[in-house]
N, C-alpha and C positions, 0 to 999 in steps of 0.2 A: 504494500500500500504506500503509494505517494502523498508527498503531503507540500502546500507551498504558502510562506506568507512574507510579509513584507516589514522592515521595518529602517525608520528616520536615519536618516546621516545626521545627527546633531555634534559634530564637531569633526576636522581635519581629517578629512577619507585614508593622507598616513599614518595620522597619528592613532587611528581607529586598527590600520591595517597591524601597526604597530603593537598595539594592545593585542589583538586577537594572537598573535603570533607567538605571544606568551603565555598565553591563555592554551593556545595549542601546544607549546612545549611541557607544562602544566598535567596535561593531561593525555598525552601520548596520541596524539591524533596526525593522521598524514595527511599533508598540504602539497597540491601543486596548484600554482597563479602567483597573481600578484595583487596589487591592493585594487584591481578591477575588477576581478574575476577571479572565480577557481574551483576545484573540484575538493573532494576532504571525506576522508573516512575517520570514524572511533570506535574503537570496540566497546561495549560495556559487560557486565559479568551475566546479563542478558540477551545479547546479540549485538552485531553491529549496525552505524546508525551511517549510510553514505550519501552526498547530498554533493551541490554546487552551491554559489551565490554568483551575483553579478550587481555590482552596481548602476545605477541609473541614473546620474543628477544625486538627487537629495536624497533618494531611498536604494535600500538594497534589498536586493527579491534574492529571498532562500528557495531553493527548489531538492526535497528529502527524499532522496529514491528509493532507498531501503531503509526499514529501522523495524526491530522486535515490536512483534505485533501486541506489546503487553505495554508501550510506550506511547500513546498518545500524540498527535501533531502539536496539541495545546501544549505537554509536559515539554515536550523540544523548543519548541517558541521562548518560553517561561525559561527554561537553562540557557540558552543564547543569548535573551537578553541581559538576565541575573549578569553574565561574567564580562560582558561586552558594553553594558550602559552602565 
């Protein structure tokens, strides 16, 4: 099951890019892009969760291609923003 939602650029698309990147070191997650785009997988101790983003102007669109089906689109939303805003 896919899942996609969108959220604000409120501040410096590197300095965001820059944050996540630690956020992904953090948590063992693989990245390839750059602060425009990119693809990104995570395991969790329930399955893995794989997805792109792309930014747009002011918003970035998450797009979740795979994740444990005991995981919610909401609960992924709700964690990406917790570590990123």
């Amino acid at each position: 099951m896919s899942c996609s939602f969108i959220t604000p650029v409120t501040e410096d698309i590197n300095e965001l890019y820059r944050k996540a990147l630690l956020e992904m070191g953090n948590h063992d997650i693989t990245f390839e892009g750059n602060a425009e785009g990119g693809e990104f997988s995570v395991r969790t101790v329930i399955g893995e969760i794989h997805g792109s983003f792309k930014v747009h102007g002011q918003v970035i669109q998450w797009h979740f291609t795979k994740k444990p089906i005991f995981i919610s689109c909401k609960r992924i939303e709700h964690a990406f923003k917790k570590h990123l805003y």
